[in-house]
N, CA, C and O atoms as a GROMACS GRO file, in nm:
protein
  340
    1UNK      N    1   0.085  -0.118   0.000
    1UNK     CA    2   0.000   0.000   0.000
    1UNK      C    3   0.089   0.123   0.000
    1UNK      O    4   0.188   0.135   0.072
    2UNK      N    5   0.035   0.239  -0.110
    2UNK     CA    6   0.143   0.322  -0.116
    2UNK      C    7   0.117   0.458   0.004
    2UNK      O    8   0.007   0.489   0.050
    3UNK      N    9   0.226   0.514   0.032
    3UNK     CA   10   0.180   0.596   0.167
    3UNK      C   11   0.047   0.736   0.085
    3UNK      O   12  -0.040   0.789   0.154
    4UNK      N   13   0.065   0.765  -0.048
    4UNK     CA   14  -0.063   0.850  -0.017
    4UNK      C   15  -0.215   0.741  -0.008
    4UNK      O   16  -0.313   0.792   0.047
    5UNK      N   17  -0.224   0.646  -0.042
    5UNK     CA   18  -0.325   0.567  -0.003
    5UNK      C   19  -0.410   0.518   0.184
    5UNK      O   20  -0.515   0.479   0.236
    6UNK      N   21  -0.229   0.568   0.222
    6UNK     CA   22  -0.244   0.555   0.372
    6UNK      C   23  -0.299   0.704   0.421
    6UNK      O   24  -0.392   0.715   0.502
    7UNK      N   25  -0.237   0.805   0.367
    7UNK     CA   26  -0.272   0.913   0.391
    7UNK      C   27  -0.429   0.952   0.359
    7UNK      O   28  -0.490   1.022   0.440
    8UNK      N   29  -0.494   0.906   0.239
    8UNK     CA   30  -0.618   0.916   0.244
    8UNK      C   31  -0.709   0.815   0.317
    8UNK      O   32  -0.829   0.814   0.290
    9UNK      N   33  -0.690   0.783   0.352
    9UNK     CA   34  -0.744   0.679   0.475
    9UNK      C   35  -0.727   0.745   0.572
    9UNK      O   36  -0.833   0.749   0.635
   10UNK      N   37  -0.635   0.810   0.629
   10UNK     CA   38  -0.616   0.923   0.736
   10UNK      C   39  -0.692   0.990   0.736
   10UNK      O   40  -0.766   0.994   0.834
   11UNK      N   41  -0.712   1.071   0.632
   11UNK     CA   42  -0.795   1.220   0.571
   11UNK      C   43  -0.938   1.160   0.544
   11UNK      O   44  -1.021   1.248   0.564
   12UNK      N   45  -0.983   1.068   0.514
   12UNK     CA   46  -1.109   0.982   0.527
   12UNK      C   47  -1.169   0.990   0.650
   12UNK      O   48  -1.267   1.064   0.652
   13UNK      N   49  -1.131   0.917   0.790
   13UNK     CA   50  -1.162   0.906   0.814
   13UNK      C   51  -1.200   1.034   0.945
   13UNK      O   52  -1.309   1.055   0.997
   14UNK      N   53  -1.075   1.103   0.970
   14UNK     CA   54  -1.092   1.257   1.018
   14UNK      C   55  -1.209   1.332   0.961
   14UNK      O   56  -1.304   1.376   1.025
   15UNK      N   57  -1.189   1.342   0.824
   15UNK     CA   58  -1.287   1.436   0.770
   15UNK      C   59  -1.413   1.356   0.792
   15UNK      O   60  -1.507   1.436   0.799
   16UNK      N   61  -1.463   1.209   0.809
   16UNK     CA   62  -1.601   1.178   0.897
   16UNK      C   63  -1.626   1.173   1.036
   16UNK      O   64  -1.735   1.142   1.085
   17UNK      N   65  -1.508   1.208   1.109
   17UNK     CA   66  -1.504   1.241   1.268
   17UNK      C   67  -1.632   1.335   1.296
   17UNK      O   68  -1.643   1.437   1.228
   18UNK      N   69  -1.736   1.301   1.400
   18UNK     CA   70  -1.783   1.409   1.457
   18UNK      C   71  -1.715   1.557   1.540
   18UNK      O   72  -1.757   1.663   1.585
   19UNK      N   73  -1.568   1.474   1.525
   19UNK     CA   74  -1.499   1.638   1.585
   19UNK      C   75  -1.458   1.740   1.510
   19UNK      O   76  -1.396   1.693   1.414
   20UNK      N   77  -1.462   1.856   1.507
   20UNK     CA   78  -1.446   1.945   1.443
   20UNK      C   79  -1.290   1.995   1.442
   20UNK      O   80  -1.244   2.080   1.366
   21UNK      N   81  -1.234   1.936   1.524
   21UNK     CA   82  -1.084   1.967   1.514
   21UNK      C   83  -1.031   1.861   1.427
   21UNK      O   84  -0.927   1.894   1.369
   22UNK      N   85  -1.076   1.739   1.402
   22UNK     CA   86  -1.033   1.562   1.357
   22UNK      C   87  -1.063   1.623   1.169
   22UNK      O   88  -1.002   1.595   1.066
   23UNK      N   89  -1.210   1.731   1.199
   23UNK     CA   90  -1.237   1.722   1.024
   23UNK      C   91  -1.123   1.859   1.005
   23UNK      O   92  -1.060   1.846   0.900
   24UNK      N   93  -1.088   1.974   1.079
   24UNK     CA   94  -0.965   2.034   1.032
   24UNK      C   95  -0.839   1.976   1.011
   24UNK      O   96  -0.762   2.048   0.947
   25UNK      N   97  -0.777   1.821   1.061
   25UNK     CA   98  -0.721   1.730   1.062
   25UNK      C   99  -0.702   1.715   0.909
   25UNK      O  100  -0.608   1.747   0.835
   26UNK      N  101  -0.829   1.654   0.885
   26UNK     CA  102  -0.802   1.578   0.798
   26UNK      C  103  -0.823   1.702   0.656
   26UNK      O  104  -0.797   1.666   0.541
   27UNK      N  105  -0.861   1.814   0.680
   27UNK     CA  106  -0.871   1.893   0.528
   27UNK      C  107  -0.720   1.950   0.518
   27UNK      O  108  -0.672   2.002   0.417
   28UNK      N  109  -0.662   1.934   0.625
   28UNK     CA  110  -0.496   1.978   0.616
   28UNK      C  111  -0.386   1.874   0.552
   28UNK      O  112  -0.283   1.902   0.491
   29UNK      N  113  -0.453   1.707   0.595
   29UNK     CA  114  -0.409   1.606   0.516
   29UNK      C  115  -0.378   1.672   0.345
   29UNK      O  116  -0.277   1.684   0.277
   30UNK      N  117  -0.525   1.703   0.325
   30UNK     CA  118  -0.518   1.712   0.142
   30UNK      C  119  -0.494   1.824   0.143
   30UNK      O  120  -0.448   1.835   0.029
   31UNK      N  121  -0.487   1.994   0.217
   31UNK     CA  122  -0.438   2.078   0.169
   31UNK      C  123  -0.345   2.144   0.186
   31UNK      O  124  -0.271   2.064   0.243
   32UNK      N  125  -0.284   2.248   0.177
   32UNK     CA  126  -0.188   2.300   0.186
   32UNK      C  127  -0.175   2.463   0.171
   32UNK      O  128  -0.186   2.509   0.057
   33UNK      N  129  -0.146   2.575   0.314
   33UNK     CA  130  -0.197   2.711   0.307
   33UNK      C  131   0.002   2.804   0.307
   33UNK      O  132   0.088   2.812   0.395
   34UNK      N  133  -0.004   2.844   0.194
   34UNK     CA  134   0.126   2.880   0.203
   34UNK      C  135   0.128   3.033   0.124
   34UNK      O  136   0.110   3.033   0.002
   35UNK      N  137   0.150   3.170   0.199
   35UNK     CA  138   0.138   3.325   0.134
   35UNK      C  139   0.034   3.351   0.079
   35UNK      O  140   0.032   3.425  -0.019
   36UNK      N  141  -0.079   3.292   0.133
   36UNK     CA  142  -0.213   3.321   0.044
   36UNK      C  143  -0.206   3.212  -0.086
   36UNK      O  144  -0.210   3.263  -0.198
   37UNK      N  145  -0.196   3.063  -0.077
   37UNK     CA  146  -0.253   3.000  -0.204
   37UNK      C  147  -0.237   2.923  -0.129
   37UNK      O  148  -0.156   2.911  -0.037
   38UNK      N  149  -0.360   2.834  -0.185
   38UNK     CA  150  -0.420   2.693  -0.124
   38UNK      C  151  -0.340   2.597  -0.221
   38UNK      O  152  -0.332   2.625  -0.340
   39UNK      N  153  -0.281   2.480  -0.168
   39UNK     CA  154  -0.216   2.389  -0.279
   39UNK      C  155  -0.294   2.264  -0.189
   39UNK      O  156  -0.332   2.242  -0.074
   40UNK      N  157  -0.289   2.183  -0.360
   40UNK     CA  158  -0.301   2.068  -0.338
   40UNK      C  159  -0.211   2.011  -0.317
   40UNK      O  160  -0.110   2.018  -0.388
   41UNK      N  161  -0.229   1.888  -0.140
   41UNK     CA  162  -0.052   1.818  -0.149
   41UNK      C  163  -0.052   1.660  -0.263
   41UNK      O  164   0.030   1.567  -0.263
   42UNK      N  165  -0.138   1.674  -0.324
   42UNK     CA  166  -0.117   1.552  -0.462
   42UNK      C  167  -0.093   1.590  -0.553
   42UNK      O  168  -0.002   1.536  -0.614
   43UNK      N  169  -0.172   1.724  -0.621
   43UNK     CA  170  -0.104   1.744  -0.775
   43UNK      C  171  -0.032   1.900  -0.778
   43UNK      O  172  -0.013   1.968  -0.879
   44UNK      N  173   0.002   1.938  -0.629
   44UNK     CA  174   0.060   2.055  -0.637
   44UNK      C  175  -0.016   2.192  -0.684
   44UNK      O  176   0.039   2.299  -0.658
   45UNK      N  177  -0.143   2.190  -0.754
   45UNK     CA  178  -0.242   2.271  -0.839
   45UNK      C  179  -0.242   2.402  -0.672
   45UNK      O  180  -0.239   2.388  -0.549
   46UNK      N  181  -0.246   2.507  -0.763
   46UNK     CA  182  -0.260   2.646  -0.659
   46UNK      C  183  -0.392   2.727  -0.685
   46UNK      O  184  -0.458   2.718  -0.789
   47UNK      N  185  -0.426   2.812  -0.572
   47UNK     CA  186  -0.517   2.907  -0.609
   47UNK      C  187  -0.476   2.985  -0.494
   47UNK      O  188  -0.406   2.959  -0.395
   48UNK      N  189  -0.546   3.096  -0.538
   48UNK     CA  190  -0.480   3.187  -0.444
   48UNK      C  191  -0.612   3.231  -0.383
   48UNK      O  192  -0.713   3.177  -0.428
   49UNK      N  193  -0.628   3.343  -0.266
   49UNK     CA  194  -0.690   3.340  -0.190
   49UNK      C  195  -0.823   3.420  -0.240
   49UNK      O  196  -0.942   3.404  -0.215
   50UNK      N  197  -0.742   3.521  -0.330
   50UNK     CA  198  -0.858   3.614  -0.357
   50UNK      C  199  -0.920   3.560  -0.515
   50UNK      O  200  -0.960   3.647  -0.592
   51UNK      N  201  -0.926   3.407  -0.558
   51UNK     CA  202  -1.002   3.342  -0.625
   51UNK      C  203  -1.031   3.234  -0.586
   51UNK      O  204  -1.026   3.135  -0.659
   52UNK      N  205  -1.087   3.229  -0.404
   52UNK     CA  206  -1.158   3.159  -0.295
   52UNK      C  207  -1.310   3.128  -0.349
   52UNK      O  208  -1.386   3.034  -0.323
   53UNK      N  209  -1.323   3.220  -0.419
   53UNK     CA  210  -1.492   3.158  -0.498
   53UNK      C  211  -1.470   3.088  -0.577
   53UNK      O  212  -1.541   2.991  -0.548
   54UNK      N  213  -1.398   3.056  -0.698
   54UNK     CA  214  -1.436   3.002  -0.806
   54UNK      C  215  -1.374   2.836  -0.787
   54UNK      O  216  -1.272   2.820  -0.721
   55UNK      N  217  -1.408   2.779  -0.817
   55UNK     CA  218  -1.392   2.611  -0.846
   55UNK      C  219  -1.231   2.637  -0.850
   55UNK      O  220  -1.152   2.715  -0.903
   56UNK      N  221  -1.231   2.528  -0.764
   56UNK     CA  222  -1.048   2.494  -0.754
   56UNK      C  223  -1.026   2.408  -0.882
   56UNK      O  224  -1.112   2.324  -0.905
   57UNK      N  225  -0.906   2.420  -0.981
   57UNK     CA  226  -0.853   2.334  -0.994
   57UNK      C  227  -0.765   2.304  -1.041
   57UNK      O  228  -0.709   2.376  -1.124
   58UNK      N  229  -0.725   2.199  -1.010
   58UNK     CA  230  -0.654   2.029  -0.991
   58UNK      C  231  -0.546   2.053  -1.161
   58UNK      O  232  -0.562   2.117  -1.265
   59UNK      N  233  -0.435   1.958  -1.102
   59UNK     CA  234  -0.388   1.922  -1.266
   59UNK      C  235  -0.455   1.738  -1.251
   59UNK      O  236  -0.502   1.666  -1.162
   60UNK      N  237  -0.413   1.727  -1.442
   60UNK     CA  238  -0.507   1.605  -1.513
   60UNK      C  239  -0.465   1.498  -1.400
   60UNK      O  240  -0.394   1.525  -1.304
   61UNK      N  241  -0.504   1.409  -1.420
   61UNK     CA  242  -0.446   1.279  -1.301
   61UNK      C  243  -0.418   1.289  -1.132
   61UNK      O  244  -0.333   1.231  -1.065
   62UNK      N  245  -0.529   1.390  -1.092
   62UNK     CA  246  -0.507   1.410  -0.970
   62UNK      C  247  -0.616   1.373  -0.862
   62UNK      O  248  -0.716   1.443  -0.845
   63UNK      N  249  -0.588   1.253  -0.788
   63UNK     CA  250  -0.705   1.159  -0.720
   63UNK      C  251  -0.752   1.276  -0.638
   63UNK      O  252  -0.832   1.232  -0.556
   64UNK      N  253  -0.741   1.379  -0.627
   64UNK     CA  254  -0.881   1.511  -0.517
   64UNK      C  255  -0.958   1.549  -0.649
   64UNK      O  256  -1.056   1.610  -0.604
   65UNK      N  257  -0.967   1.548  -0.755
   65UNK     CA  258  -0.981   1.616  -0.873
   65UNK      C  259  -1.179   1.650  -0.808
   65UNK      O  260  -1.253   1.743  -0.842
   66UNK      N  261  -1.213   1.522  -0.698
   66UNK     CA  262  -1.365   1.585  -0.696
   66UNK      C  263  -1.369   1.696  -0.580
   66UNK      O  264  -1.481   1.729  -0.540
   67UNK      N  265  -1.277   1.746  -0.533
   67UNK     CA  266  -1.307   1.839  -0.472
   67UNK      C  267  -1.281   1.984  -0.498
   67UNK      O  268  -1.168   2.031  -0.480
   68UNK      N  269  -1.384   2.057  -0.542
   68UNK     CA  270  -1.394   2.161  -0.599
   68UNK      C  271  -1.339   2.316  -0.524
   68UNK      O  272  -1.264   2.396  -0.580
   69UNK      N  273  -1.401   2.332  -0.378
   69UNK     CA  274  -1.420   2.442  -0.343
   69UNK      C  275  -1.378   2.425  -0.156
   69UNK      O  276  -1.443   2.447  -0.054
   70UNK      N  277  -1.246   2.379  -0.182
   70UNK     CA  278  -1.139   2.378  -0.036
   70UNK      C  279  -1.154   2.529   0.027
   70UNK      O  280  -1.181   2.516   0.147
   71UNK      N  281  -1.149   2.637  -0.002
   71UNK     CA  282  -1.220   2.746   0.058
   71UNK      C  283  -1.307   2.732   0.128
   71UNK      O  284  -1.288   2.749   0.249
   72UNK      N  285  -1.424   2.698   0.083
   72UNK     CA  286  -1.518   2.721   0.143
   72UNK      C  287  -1.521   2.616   0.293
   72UNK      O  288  -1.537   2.636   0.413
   73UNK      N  289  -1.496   2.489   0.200
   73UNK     CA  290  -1.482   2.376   0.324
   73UNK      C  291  -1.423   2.407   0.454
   73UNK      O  292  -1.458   2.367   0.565
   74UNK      N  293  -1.285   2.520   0.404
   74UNK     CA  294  -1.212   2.539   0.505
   74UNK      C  295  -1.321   2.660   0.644
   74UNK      O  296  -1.349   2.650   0.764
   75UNK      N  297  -1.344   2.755   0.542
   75UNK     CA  298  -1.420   2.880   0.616
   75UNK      C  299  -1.544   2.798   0.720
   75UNK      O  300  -1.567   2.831   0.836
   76UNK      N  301  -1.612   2.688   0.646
   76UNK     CA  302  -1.714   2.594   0.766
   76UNK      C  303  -1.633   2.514   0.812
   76UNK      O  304  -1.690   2.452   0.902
   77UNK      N  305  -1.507   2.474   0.797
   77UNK     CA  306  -1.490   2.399   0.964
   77UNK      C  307  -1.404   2.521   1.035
   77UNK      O  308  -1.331   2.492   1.131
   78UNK      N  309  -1.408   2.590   1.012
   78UNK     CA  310  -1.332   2.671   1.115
   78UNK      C  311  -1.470   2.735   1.175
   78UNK      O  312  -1.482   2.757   1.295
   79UNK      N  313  -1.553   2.756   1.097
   79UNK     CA  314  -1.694   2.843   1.197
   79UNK      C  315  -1.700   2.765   1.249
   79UNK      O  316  -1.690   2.812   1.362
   80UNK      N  317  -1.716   2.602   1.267
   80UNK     CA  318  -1.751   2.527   1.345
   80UNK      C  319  -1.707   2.501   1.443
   80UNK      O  320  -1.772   2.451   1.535
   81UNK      N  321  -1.547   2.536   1.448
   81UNK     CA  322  -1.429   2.530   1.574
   81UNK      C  323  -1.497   2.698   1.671
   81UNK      O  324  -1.472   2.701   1.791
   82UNK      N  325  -1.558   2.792   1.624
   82UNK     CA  326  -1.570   2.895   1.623
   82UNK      C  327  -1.478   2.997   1.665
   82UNK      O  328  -1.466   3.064   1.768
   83UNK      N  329  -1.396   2.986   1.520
   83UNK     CA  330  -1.268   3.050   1.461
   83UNK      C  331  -1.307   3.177   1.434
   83UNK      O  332  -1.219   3.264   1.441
   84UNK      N  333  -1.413   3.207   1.406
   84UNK     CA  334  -1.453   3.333   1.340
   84UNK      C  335  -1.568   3.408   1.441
   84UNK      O  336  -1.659   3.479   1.398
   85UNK      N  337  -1.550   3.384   1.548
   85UNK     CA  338  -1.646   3.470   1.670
   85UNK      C  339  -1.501   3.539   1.737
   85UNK      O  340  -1.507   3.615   1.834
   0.00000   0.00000   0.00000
């Protein structure tokens, strides 16, 4: 088994944790926050902060390719930690 296979099994099962710190866990597994751009840690693909709305994406052959909008995901688990009160 190759270690990102282990790693999404990590990030699997955090991100279905009822804890809200376990699902920031695991969205840090797959992402990556470096000077204002979100990277993917599989296909390296960037966006930067102030194009937080539009659909992320991915290069070709990249197993997150269904996750669109890591922004947003991020902004609700942090309200949920209540990061933003």
């Amino acid at each position: 088994m190759s270690s990102i296979c282990v790693t999404d099994e990590i990030a699997a099962a955090l991100r279905n944790s009822m804890s809200p710190s376990d699902r920031v866990a695991g969205w840090s597994f797959r992402w990556s926050l470096l000077c204002g751009q979100l990277i993917c840690v599989q296909c390296q693909a960037s966006q930067s902060a102030n194009r937080s709305g539009e659909a992320f994406t991915h290069r070709p052959g990249c197993g997150a390719r269904r996750e669109e909008q890591p922004w947003q995901e991020l902004a609700s688990l942090l309200d949920g930690l209540g990061a933003w009160r």
